[in-house]
C-alpha positions in Angstrom: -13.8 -28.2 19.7 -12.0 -30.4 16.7 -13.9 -28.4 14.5 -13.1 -25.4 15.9 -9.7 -25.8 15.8 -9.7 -26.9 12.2 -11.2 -23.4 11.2 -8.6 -21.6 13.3 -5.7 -23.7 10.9 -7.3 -23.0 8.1 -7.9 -19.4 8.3 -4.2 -18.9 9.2 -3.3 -20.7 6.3 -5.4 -18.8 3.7 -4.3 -15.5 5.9 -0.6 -16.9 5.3 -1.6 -17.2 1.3 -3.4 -13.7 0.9 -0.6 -11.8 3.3 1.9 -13.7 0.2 -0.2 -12.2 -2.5 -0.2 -8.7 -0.3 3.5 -9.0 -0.5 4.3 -10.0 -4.1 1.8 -7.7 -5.4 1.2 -4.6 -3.2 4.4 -4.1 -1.5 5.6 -4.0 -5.1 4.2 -1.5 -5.6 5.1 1.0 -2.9 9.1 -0.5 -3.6 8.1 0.1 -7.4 9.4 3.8 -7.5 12.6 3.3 -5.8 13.4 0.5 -7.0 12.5 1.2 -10.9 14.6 4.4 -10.4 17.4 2.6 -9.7 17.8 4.4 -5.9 17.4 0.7 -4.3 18.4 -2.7 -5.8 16.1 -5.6 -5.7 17.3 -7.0 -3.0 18.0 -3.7 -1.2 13.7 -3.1 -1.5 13.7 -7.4 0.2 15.9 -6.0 2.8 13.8 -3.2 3.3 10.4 -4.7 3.3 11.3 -7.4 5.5 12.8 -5.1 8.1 9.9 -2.6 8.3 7.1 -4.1 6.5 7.5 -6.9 9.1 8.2 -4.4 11.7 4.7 -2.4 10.6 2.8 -5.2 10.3 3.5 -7.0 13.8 4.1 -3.7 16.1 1.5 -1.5 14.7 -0.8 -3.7 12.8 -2.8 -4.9 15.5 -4.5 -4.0 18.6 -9.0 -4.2 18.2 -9.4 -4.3 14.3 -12.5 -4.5 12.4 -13.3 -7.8 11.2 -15.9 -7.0 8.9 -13.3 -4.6 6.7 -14.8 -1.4 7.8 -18.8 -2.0 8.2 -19.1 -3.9 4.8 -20.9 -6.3 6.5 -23.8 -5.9 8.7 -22.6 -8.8 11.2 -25.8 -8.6 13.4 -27.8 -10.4 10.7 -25.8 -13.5 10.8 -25.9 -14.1 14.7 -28.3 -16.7 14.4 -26.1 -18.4 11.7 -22.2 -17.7 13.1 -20.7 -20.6 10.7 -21.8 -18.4 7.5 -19.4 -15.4 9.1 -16.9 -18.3 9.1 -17.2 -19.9 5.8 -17.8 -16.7 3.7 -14.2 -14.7 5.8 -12.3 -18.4 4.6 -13.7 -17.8 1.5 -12.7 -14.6 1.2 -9.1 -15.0 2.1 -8.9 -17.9 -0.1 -10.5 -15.9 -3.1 -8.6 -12.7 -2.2 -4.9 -14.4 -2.2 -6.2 -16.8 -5.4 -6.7 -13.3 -7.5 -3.6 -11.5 -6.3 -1.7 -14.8 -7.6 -2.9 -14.6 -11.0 -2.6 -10.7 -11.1 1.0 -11.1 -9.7 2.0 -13.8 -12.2 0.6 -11.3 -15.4 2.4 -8.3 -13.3 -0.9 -6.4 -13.0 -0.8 -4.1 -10.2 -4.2 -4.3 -7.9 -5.7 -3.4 -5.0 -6.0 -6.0 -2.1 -8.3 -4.0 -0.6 -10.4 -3.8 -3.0 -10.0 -7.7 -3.6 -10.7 -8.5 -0.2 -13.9 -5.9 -0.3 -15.3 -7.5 -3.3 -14.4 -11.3 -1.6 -16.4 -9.8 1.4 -19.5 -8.3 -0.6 -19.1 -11.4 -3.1 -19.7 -14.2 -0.5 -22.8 -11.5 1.5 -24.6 -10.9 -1.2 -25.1 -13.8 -3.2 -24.0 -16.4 -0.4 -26.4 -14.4 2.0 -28.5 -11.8 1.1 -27.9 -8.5 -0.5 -29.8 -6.5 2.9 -26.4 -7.7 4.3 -24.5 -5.4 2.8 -23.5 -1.5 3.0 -23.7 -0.7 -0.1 -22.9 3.1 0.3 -19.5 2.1 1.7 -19.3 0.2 -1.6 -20.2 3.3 -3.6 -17.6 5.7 -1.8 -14.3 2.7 -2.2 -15.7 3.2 -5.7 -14.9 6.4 -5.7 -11.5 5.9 -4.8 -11.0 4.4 -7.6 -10.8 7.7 -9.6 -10.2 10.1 -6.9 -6.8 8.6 -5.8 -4.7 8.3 -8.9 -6.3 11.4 -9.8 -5.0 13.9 -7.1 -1.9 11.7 -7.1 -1.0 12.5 -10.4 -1.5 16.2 -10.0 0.5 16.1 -6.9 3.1 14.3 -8.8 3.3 16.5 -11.9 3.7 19.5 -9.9 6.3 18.1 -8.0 8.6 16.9 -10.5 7.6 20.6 -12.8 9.3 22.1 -9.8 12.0 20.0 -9.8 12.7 20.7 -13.2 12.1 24.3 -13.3 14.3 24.6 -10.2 17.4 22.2 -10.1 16.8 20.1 -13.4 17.0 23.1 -15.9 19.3 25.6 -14.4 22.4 26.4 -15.8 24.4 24.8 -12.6 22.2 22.2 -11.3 24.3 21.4 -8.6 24.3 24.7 -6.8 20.8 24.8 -7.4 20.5 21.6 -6.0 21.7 22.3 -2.9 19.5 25.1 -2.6 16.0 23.8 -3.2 16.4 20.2 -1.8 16.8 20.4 1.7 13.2 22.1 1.2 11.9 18.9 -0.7 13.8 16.5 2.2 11.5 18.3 4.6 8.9 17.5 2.4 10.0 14.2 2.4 10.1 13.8 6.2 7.1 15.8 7.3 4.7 13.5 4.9 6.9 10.3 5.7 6.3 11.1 9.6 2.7 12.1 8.8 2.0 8.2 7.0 3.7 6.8 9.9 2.5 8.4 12.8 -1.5 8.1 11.2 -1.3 4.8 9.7 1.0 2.9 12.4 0.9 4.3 15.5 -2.5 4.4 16.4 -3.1 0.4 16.9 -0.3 0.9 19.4 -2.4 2.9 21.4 0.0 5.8 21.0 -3.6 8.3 19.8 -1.8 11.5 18.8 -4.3 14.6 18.1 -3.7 16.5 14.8 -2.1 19.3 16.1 0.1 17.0 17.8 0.8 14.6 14.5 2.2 17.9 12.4 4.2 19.2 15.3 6.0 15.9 15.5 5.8 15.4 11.7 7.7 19.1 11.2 10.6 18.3 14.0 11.2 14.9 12.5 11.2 16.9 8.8 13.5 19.6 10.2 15.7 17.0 11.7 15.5 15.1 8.6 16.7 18.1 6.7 19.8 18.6 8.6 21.0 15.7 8.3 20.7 15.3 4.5 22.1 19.5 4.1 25.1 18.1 5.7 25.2 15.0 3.1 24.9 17.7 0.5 27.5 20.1 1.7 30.1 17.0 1.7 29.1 16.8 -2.6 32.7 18.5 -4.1 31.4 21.6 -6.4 32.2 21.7 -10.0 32.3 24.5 -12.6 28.9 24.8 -14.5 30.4 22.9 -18.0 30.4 19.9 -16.2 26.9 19.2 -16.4 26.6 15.6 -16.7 28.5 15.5 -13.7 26.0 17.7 -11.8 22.9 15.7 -13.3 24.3 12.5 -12.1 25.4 13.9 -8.6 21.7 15.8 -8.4 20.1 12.4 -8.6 22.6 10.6 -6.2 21.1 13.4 -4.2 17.3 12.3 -4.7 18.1 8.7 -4.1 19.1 8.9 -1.0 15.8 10.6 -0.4 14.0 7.8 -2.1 15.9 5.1 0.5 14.1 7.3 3.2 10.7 7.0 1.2 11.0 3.2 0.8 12.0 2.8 4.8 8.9 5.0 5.6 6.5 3.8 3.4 7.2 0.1 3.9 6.6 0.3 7.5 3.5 2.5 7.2 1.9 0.0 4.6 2.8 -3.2 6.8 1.2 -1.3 9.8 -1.9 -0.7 7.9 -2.2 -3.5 4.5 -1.9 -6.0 6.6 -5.3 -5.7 8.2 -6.0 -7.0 4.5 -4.9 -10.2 5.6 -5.6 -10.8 9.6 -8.8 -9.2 10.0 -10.9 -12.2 8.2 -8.4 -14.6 9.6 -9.2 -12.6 13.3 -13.0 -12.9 12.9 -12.7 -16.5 12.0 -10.5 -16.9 14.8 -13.5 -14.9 17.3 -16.5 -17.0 15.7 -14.7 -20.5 15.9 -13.6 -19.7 19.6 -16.7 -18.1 21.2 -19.7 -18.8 18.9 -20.5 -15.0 19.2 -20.5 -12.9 15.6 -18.9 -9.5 16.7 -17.8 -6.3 14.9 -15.0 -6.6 16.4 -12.0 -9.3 17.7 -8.8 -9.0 18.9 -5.9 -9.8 16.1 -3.5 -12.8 17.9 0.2 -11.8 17.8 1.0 -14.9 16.1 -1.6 -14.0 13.2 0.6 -11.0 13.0 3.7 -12.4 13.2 1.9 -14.8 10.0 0.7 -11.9 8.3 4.5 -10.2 8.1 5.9 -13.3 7.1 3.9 -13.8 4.0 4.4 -10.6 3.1 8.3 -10.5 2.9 8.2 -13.8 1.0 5.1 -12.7 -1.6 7.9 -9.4 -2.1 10.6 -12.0 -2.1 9.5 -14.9 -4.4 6.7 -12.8 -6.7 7.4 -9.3 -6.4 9.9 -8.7 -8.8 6.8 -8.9 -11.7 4.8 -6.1 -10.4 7.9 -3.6 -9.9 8.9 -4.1 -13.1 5.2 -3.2 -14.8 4.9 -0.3 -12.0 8.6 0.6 -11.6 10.4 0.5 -14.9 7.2 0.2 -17.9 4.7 2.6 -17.6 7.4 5.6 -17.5 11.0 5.7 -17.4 12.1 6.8 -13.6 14.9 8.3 -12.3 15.6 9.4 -8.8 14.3 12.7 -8.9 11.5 11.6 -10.6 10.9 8.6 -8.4 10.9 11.0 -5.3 8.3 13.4 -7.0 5.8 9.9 -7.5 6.4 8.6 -4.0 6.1 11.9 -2.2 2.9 13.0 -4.1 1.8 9.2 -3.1 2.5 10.1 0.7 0.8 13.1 0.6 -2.5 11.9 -1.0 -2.6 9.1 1.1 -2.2 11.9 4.2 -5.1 14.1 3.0 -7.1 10.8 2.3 -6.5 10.0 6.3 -7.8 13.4 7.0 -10.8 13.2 4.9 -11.9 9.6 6.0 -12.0 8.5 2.3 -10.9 5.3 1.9 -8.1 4.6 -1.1 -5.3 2.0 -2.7 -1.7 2.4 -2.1 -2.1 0.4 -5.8 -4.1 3.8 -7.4 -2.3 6.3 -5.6 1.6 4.7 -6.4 0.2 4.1 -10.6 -1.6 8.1 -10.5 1.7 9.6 -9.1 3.9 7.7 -11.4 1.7 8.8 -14.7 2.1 12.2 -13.2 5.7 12.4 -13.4 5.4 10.9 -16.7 3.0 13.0 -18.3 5.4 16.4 -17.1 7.5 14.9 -19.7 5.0 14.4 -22.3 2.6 11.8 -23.5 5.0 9.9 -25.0 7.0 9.0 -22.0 3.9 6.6 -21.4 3.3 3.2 -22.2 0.0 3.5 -22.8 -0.5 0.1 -23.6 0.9 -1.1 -20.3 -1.7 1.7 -18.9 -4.4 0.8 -20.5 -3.6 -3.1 -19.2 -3.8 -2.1 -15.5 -6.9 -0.1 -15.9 -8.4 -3.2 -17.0 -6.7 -4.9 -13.8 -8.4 -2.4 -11.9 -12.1 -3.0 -13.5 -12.1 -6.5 -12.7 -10.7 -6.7 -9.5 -13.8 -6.1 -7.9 -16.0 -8.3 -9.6 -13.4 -11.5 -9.8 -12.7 -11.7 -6.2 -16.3 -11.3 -5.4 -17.0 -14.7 -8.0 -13.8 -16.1 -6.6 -15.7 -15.9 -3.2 -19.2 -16.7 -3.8 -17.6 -19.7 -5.2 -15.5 -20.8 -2.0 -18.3 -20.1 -0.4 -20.8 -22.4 -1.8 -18.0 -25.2 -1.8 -17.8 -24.9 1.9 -20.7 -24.1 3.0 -22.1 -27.7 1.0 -18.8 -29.3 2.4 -18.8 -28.1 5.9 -22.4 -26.8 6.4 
């Protein structure tokens, strides 16, 4: 019982450490746009995150999870050995959070789950046996890898090219403003309600079909729109020569679409990232309670509650790193473009949903943002701060999977 009770602290501790790297590294990301467009302040994207990433995270994050992150893990094969399942999820955690540390503290922007799937796969394969593992769930996160940023980035580029073509580079951007964006703040809603309602609402046991999900998702839009046409009728008109005034009151006009994107996204990726975090802490939790390896275990509230706390202070304490490389180095943002990235980022991640292919907020957030970049040429790039997060990217995998294998060894010959 003494021992059990010492994996259950443990595992909430290394939960507590990875849901810290979660926060200082991936929720810098999805804050990256708005915040390196200048829509949201620092502190604004703290507020933000620790209202509705904490919000996402312990209302919608838990419910029957998988413990094994998705089938990665054949978990039938360790029921004669149940302390492996507990010594290779602590060392996962443990591995997971150590890597998003150092990629935080070099401001590389990477995929948790990705780090967590190469922690789990790591400490299986080596630790255990490579029959343990699915490997053609390995091959199609792989996949991801290229698909995501890819289809991002178009959906980016032809946002913003619209944008251009209709407010940006007419003569009186103002009155073309008010046209065309109350059609891109439905946009804006339906996809934003779409996230939400498919990434958060389903561990609540509010199941809503498809049909359902876009019939909400286009009354919220609609809704949304009116609310912002009314914002942009109160915007005094000026005569077409004053065009600096127009761009500047155009993108006043976008950011207060991107606070709406921040809000939404926030609470949509602590609903759903956070699994990163509880689900190895929740099998731990299941093993060291019951004896029994199972697929599946029932995430605490108070690992919850743990998980959304370590989030807010990772954004708090680490994040500011990671925004900067995402937000304000790889292309310069403004507004307008900042809403074409996090848009085309909310609609990838909806078709992924649809599709069943499994992708990174990380990928998605970087392909949008070099989207909107490359509509204004090549040389609005960084490329060397590209070419650095690509290499982030590669390694991920394989360091948290040595990071694990490693933890796992110590405590298997420690605590076996």
């Amino acid at each position: 019982m003494e021992q059990a009770i010492f994996y259950i602290i443990l595992a909430s501790a290394f939960a507590l450490f990875m849901a810290w790297g979660i926060g200082a590294n991936d929720v810098a990301n999805a804050m990256a746009p708005s915040v390196g467009s200048k829509a949201i302040t620092i502190k604004q994207a703290i507020l933000i995150a620790a209202i509705f990433e904490f919000a996402g995270a312990v209302l919608a994050g838990g419910g029957v999870t998988s413990t094994i992150r998705r089938g990665i893990v054949d978990a039938s094969l360790l029921s004669g050995q149940p302390e492996l399942l507990v010594f290779g999820m602590l060392a996962s955690l443990l591995s997971a959070g150590t890597w998003l540390l150092i990629a935080s503290r070099f401001g590389w922007p990477v995929s948790t789950t990705h780090t967590i799937i190469g922690a789990v796969v790591g400490f299986a394969a080596i630790g255990i046996g490579f029959s343990t593992v699915h490997w053609p769930q390995v091959g199609q996160i792989a996949m991801s890898w290229v698909v995501s940023p890819v289809v991002a980035g178009i959906f980016a580029w032809l946002l913003f090219r619209s944008v251009q073509i209709l407010v940006l580079d007419r003569r009186n951007p103002l009155r073309a403003a008010r046209r065309w964006v109350p059609g891109y703040i439905f946009l804006a809603g339906f996809f934003m309600t779409w996230v939400t309602v498919d990434k958060g609402l389903a561990h609540v046991g509010l199941n809503f079909t498809a049909l359902q999900a876009n019939a909400l998702a286009v009354a919220i839009g609609l809704l949304i729109t009116a609310i912002g046409t009314v914002f942009i009728l109160r915007i005094p008109y000026q005569e077409p020569e004053k065009r600096d005034f127009h761009y500047v009151t155009v993108e006043r006009i976008f950011g207060i679409l991107m606070v709406v994107t921040a809000c939404c996204m926030a609470f949509a990726h602590g609903s759903n990232d956070v699994a990163n975090a509880v689900g190895p802490a929740a099998a731990v939790i299941s093993v060291a309670s019951s004896g029994d390896v199972g697929q599946e275990a029932v995430v605490p509230l108070g690992i919850l509650v743990l998980g959304g706390i370590g989030i807010v202070i990772g954004l708090a304490s680490y994040g500011h790193r990671v925004i900067a490389t995402v937000g304000s180095n790889i292309t310069s943002l403004t507004p307008s473009r900042g809403f074409a990235a996090g848009l085309a980022a909310a609609a990838t991640i909806v078709m992924a949903s649809g599709t069943g292919l499994p992708i990174s907020t990380t990928h998605t957030v970087v392909g949008a943002i070099l989207g909107v970049g490359l509509a204004r040429g090549i040389a609005a790039i960084d490329l060397r701060v590209v070419g650095s997060i690509f290499m982030s990217w590669i390694i991920t995998v394989p360091a948290g999977a040595a990071l694990s294998v490693v933890f796992f060894l110590i405590f298997r010959a420690t605590m076996g």
